[in-house]
C-alpha positions, 0 to 999 in steps of 0.5 A, a space after each residue: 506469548 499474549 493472547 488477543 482473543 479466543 482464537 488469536 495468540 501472538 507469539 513474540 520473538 526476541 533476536 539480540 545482535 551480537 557484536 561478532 555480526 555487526 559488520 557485513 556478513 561476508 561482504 555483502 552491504 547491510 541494508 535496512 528494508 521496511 513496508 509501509 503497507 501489507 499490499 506488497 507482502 507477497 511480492 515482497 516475500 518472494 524477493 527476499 529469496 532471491 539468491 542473486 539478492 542474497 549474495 550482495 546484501 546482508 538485511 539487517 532489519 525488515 520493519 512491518 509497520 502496523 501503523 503505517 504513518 511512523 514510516 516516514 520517519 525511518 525515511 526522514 531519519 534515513 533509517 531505511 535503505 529501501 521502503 515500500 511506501 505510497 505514491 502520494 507519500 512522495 509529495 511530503 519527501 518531495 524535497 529529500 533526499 530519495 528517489 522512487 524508481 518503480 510503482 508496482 500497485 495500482 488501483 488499490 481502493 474500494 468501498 463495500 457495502 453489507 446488508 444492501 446494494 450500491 451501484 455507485 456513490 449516490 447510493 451512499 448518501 445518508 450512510 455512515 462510512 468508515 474510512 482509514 487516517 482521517 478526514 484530510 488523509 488521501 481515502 477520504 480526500 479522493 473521495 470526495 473529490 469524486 463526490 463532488 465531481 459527480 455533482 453530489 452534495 458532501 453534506 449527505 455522506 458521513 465519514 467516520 474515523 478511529 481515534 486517533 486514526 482509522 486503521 484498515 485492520 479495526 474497519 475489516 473487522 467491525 465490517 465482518 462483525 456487524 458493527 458496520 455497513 459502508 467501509 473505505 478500504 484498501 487491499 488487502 483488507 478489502 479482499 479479506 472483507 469479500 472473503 469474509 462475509 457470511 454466504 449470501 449477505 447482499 453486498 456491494 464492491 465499488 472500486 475506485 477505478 471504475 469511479 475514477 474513470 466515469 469522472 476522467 473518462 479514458 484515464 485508465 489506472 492510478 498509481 498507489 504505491 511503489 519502491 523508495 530509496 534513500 538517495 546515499 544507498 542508490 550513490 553508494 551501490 549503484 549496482 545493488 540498487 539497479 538489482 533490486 530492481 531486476 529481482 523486484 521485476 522478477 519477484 513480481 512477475 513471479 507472483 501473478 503468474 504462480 497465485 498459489 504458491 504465493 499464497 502459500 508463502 505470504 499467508 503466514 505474514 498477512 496474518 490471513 488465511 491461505 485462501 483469503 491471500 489468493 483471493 487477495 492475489 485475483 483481485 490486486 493490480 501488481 504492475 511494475 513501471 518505471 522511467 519514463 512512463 512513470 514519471 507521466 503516469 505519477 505527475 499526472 496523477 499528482 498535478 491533477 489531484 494537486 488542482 483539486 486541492 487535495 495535495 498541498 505542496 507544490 512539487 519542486 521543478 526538478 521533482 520529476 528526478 526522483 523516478 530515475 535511479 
């Protein structure tokens, strides 16, 4: 046990694997799952009871990263069967061996304000605002791609960034603390920043669509993040990996139609309470596209943010390969 805090205890649980279980249980192909990103928690949660999941795959580890960089790695290293990473990630896996067949969140980035009113970015001018990674990272990145598409001067906005990167987590709290005013954050934290203020402090929401939208009118939404295969998992069961699809379908649909009982599953894991997680679930876009529709949705998004500069690599001719199982 480690306390954290005057009302935060971690628990620590230790499993060690023995040598009677390290091959298949029953059959049933071991797979190793991890989430770059507590935005998919519930949806993820509800497909691990998937009876149908259950009886072909043995998961033999499910990794949470805190930081969400170190993921790549189990990509690269092909440590992970199945990750649940960003869209934007796919631009440095470009030339790998994987392939992202599903986007499931969109629209996933807000600004808020406590202690006064902002109706757009202007309104944000001379502030400081706290934003996650760093200055070169797609947040900030993005934003002042919209800055200066709404012809304002990047000069009056200041960013600001932990070391060595802003984490979600420490910008939610020094929000609700006080220590802030202007954040960038993503959800879940963001819905946990509305719940949290103190009732009646003046606030603002600005979400990142709307933003969007005013600087590419008619675009509608943008893609955020969705489910990656290693490519040998997706040659090697075929069959597996075309389920996982179904049942991630399913899960999904599941969730936005039953809030609730979403909540009540999730909350433990987000480490949230029950009704921040169901403010969270009213607030989040879950919407699961694939094919064809993906492959315009995602390379519009990238060719169009590739032009602006903020991603740098060019995307290989065959790239649109890699949203078809």
């Amino acid at each position: 046990m480690e306390k954290k805090g005057d009302a935060e205890t971690w628990v620590y649980f230790h499993k060690k694997e023995s040598k009677k279980t390290s091959k298949p249980a029953r059959g049933r192909v071991p797979v190793v799952i991890q989430s770059a990103t507590p935005v998919g928690y519930p949806v993820i949660m509800r497909l691990l009871q998937s009876k149908a999941l259950q009886e072909k795959v043995d998961i033999r580890e499910l990794k949470v990263w805190e930081e969400t960089e170190k993921h790549l790695g189990w990509i690269v290293n092909g440590k992970a069967d199945i990750s649940f990473s960003a869209v934007i990630t796919m631009t440095k896996l470009a030339k790998m061996d994987v392939k992202m067949p599903a986007v499931f969140v969109w629209d996933n980035f807000y600004l808020l304000t406590r202690g006064y009113e902002a109706k757009g970015l202007e309104d944000l001018q001379g502030r400081t605002i706290n934003a996650p990674l760093f200055r070169e990272a797609p947040p900030t990145a993005i934003t002042r791609y919209l800055i200066g598409k709404l012809g304002l001067d990047e000069n009056k906005f200041n960013f600001v960034y932990g070391k060595p990167f802003g984490r979600p987590e420490q910008i939610l709290w020094d929000f609700l603390r006080g220590n802030s005013d202007t954040v960038l954050l993503r959800e879940p934290e963001a819905s946990f920043a509305i719940a949290g203020l103190p009732h009646g402090t003046t606030s603002s929401v600005l979400s990142y669509r709307d933003i969007w939208n005013k600087v590419n009118p008619g675009y509608g939404s943008f893609p955020n993040a969705g489910l990656v295969f290693k490519g040998e998992f997706v040659r090697n069961h075929p069959d597996i990996a075309s389920l996982f699809m179904d049942e991630l379908n399913k899960a999904i649909s599941w969730v936005n139609d039953n809030r609730d009982e979403a909540a009540k599953l999730s909350f433990d894991m987000m480490r949230h309470s029950q009704a921040d997680v169901r403010l969270f679930l009213d607030r989040v876009n879950f919407n699961l596209v694939s094919g064809s529709e993906l492959q315009k949705q995602v390379t519009r998004y990238l060719g169009l943010l590739r032009d602006e500069g903020i991603v740098k690599m060019d995307l290989p001719e065959n790239f649109h390969e890699i949203f078809y199982l």
